[in-house]
C-alpha positions in Angstrom: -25.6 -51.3 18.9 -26.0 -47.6 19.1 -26.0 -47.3 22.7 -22.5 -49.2 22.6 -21.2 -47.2 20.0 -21.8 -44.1 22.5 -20.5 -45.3 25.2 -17.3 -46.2 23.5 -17.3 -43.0 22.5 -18.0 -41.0 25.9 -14.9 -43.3 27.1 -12.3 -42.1 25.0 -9.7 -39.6 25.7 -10.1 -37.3 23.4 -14.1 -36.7 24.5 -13.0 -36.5 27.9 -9.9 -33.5 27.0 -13.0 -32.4 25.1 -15.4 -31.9 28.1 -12.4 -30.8 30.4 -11.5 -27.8 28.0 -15.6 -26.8 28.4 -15.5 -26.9 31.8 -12.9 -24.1 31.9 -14.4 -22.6 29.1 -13.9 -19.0 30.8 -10.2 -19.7 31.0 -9.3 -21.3 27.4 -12.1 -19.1 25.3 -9.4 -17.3 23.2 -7.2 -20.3 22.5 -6.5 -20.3 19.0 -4.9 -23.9 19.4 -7.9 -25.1 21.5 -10.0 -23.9 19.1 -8.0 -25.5 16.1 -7.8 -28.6 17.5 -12.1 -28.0 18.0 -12.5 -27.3 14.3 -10.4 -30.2 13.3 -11.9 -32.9 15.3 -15.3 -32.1 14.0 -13.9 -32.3 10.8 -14.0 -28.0 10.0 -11.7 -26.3 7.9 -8.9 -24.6 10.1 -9.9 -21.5 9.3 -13.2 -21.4 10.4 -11.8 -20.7 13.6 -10.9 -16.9 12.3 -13.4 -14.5 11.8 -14.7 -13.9 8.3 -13.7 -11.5 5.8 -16.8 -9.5 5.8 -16.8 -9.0 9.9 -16.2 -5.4 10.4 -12.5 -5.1 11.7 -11.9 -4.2 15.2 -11.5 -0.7 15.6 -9.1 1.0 19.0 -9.8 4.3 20.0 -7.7 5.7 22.5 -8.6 8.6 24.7 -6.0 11.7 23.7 -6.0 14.1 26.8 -2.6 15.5 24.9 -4.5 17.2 22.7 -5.2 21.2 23.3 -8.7 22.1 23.2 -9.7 18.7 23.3 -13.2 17.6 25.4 -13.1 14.8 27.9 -15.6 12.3 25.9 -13.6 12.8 22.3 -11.7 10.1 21.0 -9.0 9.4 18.1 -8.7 6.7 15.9 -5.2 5.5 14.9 -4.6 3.2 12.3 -1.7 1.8 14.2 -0.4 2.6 17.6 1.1 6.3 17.9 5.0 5.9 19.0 5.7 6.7 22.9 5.7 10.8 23.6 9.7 11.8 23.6 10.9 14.8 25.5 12.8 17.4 23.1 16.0 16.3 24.7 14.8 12.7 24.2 13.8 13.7 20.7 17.5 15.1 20.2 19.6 12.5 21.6 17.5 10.1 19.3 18.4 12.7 15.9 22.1 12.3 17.4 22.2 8.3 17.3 20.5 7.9 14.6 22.9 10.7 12.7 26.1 9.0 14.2 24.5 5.2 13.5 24.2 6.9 9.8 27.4 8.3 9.2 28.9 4.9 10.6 27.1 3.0 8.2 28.5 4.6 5.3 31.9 3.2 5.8 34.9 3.0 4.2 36.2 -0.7 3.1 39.4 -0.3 5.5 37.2 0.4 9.0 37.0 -2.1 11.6 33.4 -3.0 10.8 34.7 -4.4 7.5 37.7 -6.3 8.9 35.6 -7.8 12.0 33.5 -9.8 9.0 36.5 -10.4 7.0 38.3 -12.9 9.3 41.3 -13.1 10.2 42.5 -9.6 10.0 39.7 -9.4 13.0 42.2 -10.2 15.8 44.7 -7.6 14.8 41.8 -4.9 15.7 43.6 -2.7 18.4 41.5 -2.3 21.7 40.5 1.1 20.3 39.2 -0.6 17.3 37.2 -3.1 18.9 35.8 -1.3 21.6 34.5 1.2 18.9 33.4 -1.2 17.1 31.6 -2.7 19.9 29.8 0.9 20.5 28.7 1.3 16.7 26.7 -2.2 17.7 25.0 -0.7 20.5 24.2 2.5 19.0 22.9 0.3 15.9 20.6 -1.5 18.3 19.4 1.4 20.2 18.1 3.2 17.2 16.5 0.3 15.9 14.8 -0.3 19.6 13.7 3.2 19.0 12.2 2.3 15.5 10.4 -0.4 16.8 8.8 1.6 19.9 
């Protein structure tokens, strides 16, 4: 009875998904939906796939040649990723935007931003009107780009 019960086991699909995904181990090790679908066929909570709460967290350090007086072997911890070195014309242009984007978003209730949401006063925007309009939405998305990076 046993041995039957096995081999009905060793025949179903699921086993044999099951001893596929070890075979490439090496390629689906850090699978979170692999692993899930593990945990929940053996009948695991779904989180015991995440590490626990008392692991020590993960901890990047990042070489900083920028910095003067600095040795080869030293290293600097950031709690989050440091933004991507600008230039001081970079650095400008960025002050500029962001200035421009900030005087545009203090707007007056009779500027084309306004009547673009309100309907159908939108089509009597002037070319001038739209196509500023059109470049206070890409200046608005470059500086938030920049914010993200």
């Amino acid at each position: 009875m046993l041995v039957w019960q096995i081999m009905q086991f060793i025949e179903t699909q699921g086993f044999l998904d099951y001893l596929e995904r070890c075979n490439n181990a090496e390629e689906f090790s850090n699978n979170l939906l692999d692993k899930l679908q593990d945990a929940t066929g053996r009948g695991q909570s779904p989180l015991a796939i995440f590490p626990s709460h008392v692991a020590d967290p993960e901890i990047i350090t990042i070489a900083d040649s920028e910095i003067e007086g600095s040795e080869p072997g030293n290293r600097h911890c950031y709690k989050s990723f440091p933004a991507n070195a600008r230039t001081e014309e970079q650095e400008e242009k960025r002050k500029s935007i962001l200035a421009l984007v900030g005087g545009a978003s203090k707007q007056v209730p009779s500027s084309p931003a306004v009547r673009i949401s309100g309907g159908p006063k939108a089509e009597s925007l002037s070319p001038r009107e739209r196509a500023a309009e059109r470049e206070r939405m890409v200046l608005d998305i470059k500086v938030k780009l920049q914010v993200i990076i």
